[in-house]
TORPA-4810 file (N, C-alpha, C, O; in nm, 3 decimals):
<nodes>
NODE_1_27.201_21.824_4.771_27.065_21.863_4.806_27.038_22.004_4.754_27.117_22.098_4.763_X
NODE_2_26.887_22.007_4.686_26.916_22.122_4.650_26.813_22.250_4.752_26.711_22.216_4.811_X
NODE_3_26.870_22.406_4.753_26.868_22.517_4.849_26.759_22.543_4.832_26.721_22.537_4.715_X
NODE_4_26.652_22.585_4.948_26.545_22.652_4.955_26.544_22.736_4.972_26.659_22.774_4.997_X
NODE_5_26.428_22.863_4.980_26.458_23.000_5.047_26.278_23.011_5.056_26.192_22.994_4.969_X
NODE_6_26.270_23.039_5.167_26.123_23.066_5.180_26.130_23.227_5.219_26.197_23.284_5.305_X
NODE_7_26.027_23.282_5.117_25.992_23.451_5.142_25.877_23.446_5.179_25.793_23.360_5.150_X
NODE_8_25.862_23.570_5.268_25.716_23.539_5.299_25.702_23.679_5.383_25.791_23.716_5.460_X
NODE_9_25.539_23.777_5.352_25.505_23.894_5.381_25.400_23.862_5.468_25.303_23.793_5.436_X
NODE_10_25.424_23.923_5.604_25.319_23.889_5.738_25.262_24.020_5.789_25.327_24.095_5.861_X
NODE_11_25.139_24.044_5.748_25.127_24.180_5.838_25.054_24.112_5.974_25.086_24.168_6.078_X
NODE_12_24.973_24.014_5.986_24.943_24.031_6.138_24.950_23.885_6.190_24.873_23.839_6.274_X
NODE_13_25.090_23.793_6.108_25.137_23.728_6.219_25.141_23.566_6.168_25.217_23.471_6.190_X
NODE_14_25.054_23.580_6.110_25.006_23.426_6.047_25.072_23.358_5.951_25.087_23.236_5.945_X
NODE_15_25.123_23.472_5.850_25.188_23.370_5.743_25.345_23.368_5.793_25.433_23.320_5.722_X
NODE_16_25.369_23.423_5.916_25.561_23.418_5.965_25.511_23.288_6.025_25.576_23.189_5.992_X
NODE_17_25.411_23.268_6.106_25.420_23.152_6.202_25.382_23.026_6.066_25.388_22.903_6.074_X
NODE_18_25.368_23.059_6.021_25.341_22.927_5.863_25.496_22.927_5.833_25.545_22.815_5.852_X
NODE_19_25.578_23.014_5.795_25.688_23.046_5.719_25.795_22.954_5.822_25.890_22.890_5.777_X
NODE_20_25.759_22.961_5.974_25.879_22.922_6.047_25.820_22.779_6.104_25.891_22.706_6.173_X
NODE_21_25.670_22.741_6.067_25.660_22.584_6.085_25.734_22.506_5.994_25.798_22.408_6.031_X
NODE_22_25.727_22.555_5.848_25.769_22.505_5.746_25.968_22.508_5.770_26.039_22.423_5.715_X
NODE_23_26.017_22.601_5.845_26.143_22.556_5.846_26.143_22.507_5.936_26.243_22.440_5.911_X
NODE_24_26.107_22.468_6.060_26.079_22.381_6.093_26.127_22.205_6.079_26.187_22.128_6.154_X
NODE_25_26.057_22.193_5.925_26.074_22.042_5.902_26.145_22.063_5.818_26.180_21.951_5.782_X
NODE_26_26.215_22.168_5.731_26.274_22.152_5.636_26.408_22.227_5.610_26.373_22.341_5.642_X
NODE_27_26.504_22.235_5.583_26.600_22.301_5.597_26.630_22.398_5.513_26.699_22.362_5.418_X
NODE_28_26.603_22.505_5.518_26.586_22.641_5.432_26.634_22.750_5.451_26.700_22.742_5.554_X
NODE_29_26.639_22.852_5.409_26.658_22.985_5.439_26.539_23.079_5.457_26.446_23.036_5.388_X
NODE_30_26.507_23.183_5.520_26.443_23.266_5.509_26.417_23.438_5.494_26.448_23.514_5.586_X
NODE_31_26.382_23.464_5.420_26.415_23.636_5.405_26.240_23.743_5.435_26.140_23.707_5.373_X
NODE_32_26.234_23.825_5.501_26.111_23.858_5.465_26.074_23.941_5.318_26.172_23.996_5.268_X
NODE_33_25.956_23.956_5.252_25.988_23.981_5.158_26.042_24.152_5.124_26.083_24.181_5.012_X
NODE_34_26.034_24.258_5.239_26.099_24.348_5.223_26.205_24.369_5.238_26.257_24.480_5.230_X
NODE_35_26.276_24.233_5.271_26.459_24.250_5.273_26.508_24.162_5.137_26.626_24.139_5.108_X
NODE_36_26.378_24.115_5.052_26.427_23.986_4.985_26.543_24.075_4.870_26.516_24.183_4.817_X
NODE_37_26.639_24.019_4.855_26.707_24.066_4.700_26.674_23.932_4.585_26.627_23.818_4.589_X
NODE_38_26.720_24.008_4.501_26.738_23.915_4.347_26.862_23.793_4.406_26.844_23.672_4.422_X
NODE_39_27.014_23.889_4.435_27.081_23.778_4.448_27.012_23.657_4.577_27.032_23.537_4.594_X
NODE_40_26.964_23.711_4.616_26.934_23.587_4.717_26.837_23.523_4.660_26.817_23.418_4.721_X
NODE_41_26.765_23.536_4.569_26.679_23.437_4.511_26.771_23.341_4.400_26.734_23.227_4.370_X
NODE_42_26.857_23.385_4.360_26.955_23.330_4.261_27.010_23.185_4.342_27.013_23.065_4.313_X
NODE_43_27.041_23.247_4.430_27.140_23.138_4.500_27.097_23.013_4.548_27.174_22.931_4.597_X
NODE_44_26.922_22.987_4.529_26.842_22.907_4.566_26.773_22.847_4.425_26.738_22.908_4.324_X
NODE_45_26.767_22.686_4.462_26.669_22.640_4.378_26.542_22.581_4.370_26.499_22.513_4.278_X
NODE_46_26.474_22.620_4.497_26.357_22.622_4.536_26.314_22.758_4.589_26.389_22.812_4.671_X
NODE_47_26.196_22.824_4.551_26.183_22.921_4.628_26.003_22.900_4.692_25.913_22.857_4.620_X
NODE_48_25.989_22.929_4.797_25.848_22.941_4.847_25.807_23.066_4.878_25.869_23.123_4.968_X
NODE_49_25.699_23.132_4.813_25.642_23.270_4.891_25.518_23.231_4.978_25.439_23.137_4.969_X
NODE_50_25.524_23.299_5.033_25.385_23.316_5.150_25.350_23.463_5.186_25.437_23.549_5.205_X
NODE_51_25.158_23.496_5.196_25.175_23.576_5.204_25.001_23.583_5.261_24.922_23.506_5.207_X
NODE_52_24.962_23.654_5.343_24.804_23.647_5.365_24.740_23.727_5.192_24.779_23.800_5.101_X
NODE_53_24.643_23.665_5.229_24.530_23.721_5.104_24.408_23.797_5.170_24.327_23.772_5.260_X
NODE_54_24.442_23.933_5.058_24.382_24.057_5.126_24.272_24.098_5.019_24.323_24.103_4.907_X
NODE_55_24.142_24.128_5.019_24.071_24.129_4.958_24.068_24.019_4.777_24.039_24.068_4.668_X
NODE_56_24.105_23.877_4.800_24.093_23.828_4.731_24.232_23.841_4.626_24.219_23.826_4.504_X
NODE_57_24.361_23.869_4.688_24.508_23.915_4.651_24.610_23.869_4.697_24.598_23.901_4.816_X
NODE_58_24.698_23.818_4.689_24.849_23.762_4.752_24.907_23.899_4.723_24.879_23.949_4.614_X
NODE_59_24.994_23.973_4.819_25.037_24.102_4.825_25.175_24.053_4.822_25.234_23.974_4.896_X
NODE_60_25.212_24.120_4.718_25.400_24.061_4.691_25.411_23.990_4.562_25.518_23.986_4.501_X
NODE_61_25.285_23.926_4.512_25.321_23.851_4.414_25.360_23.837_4.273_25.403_23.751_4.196_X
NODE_62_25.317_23.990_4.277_25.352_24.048_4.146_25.504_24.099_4.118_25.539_24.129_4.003_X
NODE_63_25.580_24.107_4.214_25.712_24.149_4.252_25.787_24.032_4.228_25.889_24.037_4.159_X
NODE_64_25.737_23.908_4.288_25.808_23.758_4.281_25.816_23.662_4.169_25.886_23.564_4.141_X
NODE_65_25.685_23.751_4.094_25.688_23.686_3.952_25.793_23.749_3.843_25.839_23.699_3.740_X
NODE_66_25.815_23.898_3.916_25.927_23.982_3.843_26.088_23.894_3.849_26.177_23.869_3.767_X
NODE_67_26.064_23.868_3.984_26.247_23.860_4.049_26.271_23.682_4.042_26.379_23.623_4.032_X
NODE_68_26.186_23.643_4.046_26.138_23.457_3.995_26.146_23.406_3.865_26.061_23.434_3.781_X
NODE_69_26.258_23.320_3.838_26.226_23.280_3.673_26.201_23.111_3.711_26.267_23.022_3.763_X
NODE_70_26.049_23.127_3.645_25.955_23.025_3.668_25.993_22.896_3.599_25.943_22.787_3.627_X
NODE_71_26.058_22.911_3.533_26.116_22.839_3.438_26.231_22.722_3.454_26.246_22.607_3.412_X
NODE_72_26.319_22.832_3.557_26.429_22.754_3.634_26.449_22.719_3.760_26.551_22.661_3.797_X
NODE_73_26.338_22.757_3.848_26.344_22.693_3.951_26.211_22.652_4.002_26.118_22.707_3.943_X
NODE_74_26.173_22.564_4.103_26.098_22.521_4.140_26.052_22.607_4.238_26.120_22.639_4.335_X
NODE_75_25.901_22.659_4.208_25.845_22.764_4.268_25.674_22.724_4.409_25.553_22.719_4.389_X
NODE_76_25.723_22.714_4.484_25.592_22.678_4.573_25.516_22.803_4.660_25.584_22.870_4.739_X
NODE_77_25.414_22.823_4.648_25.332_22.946_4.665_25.227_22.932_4.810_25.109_22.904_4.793_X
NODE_78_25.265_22.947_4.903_25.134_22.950_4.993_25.039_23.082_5.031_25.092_23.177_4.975_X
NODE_79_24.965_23.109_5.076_24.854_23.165_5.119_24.799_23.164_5.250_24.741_23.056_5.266_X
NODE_80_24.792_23.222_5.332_24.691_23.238_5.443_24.590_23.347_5.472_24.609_23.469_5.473_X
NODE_81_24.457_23.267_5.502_24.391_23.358_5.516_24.287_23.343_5.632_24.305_23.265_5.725_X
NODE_82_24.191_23.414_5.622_24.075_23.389_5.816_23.983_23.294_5.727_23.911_23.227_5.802_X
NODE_83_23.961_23.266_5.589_23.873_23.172_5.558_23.906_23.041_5.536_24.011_23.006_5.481_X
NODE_84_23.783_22.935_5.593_23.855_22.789_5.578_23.873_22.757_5.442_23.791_22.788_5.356_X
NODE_85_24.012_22.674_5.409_24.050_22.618_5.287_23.941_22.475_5.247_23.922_22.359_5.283_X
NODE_86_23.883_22.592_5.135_23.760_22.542_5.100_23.760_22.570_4.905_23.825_22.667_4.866_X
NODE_87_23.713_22.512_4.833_23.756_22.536_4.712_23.639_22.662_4.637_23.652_22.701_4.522_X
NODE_88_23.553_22.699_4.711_23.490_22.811_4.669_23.601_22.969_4.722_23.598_23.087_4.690_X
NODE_89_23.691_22.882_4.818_23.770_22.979_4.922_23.839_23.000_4.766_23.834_23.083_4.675_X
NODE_90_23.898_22.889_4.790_24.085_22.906_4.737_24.079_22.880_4.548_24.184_22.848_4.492_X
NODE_91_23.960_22.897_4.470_23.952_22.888_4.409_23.986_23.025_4.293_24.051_23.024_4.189_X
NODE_92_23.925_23.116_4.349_23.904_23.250_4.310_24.052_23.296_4.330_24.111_23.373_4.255_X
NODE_93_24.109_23.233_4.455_24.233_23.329_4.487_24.357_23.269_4.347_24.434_23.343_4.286_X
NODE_94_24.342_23.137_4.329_24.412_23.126_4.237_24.377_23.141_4.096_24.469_23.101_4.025_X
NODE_95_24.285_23.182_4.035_24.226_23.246_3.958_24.275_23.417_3.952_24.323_23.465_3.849_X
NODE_96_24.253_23.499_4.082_24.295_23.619_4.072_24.452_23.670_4.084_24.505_23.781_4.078_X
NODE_97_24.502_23.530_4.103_24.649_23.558_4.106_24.781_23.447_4.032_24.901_23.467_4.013_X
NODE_98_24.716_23.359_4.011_24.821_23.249_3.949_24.764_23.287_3.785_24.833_23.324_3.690_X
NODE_99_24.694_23.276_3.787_24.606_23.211_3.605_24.736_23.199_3.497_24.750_23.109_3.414_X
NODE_100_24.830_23.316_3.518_24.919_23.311_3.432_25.051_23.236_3.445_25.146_23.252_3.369_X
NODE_101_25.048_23.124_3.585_25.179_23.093_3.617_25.134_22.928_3.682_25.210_22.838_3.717_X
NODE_102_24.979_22.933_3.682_24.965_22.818_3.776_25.002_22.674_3.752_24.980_22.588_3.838_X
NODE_103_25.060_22.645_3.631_25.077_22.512_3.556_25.263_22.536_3.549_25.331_22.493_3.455_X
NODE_104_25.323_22.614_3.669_25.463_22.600_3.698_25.466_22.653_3.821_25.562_22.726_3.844_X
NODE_105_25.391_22.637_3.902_25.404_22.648_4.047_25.292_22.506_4.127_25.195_22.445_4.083_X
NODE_106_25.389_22.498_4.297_25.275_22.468_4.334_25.172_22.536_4.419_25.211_22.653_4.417_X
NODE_107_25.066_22.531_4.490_24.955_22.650_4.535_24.923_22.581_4.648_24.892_22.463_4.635_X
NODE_108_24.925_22.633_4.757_24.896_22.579_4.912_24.778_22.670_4.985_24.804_22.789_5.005_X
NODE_109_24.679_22.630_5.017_24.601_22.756_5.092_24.669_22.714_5.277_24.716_22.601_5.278_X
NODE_110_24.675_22.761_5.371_24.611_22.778_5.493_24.565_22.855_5.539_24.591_22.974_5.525_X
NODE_111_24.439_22.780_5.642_24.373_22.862_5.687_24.429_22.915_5.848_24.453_22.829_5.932_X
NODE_112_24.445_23.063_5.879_24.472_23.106_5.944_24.385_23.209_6.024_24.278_23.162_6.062_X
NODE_113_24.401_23.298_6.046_24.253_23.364_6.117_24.270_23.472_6.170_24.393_23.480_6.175_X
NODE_114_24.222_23.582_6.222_24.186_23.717_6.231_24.276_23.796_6.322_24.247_23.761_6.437_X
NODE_115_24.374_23.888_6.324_24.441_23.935_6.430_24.442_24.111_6.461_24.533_24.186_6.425_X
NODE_116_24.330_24.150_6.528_24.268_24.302_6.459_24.346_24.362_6.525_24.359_24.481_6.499_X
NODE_117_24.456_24.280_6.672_24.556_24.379_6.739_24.687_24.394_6.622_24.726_24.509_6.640_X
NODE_118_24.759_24.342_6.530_24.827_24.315_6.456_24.831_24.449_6.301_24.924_24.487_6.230_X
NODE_119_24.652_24.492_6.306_24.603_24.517_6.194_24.657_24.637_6.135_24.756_24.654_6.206_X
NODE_120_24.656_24.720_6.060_24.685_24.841_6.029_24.527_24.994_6.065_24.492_25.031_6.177_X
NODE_121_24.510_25.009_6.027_24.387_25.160_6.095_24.255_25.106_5.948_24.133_25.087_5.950_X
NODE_122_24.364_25.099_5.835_24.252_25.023_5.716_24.195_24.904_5.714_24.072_24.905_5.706_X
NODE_123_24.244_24.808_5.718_24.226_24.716_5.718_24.135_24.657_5.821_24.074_24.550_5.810_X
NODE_124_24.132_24.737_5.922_24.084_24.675_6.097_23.965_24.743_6.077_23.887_24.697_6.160_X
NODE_125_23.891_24.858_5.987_23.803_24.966_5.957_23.737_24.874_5.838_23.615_24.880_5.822_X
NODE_126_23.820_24.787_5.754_23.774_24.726_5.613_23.681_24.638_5.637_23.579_24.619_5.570_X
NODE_127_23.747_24.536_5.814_23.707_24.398_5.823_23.538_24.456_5.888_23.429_24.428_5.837_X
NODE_128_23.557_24.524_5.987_23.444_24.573_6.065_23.316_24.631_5.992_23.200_24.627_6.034_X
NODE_129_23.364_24.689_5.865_23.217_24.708_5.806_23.209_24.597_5.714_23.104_24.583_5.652_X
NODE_130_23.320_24.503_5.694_23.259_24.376_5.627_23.151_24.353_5.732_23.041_24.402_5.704_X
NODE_131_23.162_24.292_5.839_23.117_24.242_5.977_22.993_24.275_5.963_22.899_24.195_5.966_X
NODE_132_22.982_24.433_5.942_22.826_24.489_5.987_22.756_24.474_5.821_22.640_24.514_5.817_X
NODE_133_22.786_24.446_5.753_22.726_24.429_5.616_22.704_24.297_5.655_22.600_24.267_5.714_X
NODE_134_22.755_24.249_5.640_22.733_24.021_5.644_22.633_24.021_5.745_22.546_23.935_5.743_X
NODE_135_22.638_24.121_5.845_22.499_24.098_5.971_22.400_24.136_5.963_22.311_24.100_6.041_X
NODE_136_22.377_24.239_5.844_22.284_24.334_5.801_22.213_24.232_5.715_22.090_24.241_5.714_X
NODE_137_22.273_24.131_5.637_22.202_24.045_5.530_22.113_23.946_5.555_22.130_23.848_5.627_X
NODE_138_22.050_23.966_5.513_21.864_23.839_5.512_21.955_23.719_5.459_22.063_23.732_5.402_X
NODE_139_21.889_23.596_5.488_21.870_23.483_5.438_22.057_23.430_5.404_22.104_23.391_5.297_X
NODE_140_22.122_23.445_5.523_22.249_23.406_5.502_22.272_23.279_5.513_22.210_23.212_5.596_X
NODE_141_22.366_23.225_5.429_22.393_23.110_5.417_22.450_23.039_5.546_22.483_23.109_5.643_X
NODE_142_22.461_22.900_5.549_22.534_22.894_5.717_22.667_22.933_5.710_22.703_22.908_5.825_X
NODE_143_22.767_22.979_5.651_22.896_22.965_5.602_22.854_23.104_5.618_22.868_23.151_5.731_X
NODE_144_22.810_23.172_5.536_22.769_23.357_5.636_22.761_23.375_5.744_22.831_23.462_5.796_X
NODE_145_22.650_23.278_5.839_22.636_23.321_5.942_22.758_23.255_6.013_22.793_23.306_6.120_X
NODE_146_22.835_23.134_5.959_22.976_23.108_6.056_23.089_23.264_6.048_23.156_23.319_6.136_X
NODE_147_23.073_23.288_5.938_23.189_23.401_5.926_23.138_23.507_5.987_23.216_23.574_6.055_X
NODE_148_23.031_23.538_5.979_22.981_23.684_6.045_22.970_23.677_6.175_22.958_23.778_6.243_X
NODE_149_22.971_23.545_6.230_23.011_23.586_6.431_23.163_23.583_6.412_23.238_23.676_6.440_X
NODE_150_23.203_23.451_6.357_23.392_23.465_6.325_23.459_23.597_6.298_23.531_23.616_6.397_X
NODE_151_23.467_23.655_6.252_23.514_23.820_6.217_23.468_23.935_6.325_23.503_24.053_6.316_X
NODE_152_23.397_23.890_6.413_23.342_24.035_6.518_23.479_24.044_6.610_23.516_24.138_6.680_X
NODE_153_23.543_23.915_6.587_23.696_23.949_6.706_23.801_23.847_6.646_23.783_23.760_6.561_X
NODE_154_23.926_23.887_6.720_24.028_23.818_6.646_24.021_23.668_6.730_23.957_23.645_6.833_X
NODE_155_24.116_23.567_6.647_24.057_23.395_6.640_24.203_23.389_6.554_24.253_23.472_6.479_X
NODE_156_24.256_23.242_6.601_24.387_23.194_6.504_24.306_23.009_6.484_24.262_22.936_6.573_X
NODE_157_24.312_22.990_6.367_24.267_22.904_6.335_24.391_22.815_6.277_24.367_22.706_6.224_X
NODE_158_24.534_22.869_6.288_24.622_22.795_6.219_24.661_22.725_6.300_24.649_22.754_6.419_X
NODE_159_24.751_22.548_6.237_24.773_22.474_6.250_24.890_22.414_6.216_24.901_22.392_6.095_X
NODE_160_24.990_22.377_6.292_25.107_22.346_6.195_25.095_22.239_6.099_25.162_22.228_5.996_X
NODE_161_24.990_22.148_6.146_24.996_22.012_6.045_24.893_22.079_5.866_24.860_22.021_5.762_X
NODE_162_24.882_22.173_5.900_24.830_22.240_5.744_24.937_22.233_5.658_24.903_22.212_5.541_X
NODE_163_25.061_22.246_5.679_25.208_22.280_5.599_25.252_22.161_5.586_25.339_22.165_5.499_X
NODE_164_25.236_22.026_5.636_25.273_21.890_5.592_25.263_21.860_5.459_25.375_21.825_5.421_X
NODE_165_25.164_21.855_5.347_25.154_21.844_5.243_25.288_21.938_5.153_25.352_21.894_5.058_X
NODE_166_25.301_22.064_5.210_25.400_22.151_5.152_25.538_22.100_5.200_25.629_22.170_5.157_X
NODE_167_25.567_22.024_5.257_25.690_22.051_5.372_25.728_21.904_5.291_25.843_21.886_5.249_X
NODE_168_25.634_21.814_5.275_25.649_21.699_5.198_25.684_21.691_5.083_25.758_21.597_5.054_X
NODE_169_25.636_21.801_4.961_25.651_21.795_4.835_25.817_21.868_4.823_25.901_21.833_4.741_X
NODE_170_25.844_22.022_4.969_25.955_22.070_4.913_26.106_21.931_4.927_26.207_21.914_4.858_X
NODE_171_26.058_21.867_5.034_26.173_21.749_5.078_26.172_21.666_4.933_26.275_21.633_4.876_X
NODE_172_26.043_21.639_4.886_26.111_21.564_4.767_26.196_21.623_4.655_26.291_21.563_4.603_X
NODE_173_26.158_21.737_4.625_26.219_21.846_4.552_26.365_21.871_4.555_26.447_21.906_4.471_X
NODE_174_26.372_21.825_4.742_26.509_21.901_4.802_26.565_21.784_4.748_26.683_21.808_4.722_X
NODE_175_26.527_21.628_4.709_26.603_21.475_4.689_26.614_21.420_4.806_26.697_21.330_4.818_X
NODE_176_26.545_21.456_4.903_26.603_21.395_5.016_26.486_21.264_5.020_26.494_21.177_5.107_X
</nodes>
């Protein structure tokens, strides 16, 4: 059978509780990505990153594409974020971050959701004048006006059965 290793960068909570549904069903390893080494990616032939998406960014991923040879192992990529996995969502994100890798990975969105106790002093300052801008705007779409009450407070919208599709493809991967 072959070794997994799921990495995965959580600042407020969402993509660890994704990271540990997924081991969960599958039998893996896990590192966060500030302890990850090279040799420990070696020793695996599956690797999964996860990571929330922060202004339209997977944070880490540019590091994983360094220490990752795409080539030789089987690479699965998830995402969480407070917006529903929607293809106007998750479209852009893989656009602003795969374009150069996306036809040797696979790409998972979930949707996860807002945790402003979790947040850092920026980020919790970033979301809030999103908030008051999106409320400030005329003629919002309904998908505006869902997000602009959604974002005034924190909300977990995640689900473990979101990671089934992923948890499915790594088991075939694994041969099992």
């Amino acid at each position: 059978m072959k070794s997994v290793l799921i990495i995965y960068k959580s600042k407020t909570g969402f993509t660890k509780k994704y990271a540990n549904w997924i081991l969960e069903d599958v039998a893996c390893n896990v590192a966060t990505f500030d302890k990850v080494k090279k040799e420990d990616i070696d020793k695996h032939n599956i690797i999964v990153y996860g990571a929330g998406v922060h202004a339209g960014l997977i944070p880490g991923l540019k590091k994983i594409k360094k220490l990752v040879n795409f080539n030789d192992k089987k690479v699965l990529i998830f995402a969480t974020g407070a917006a529903p996995n929607a293809d106007e969502i998750v479209k852009p994100v893989i656009e602003n971050n795969l374009a150069d890798c996306i036809s040797k990975v696979d790409f998972f969105y979930f949707e996860s959701g807002i945790n402003y106790e979790n947040m850092g002093f920026f980020s919790r300052g970033l979301m809030k004048t999103f908030s008051k801008i999106l409320n400030a705007k005329k003629d919002k779409t309904d998908a505006e006006k869902e997000m602009s009450t959604m974002i005034m407070t924190s909300y977990d919208n995640s689900k473990k059965e979101y990671v089934k599709p992923l948890t499915e493809l790594l088991k075939e991967y694994q041969g099992k």
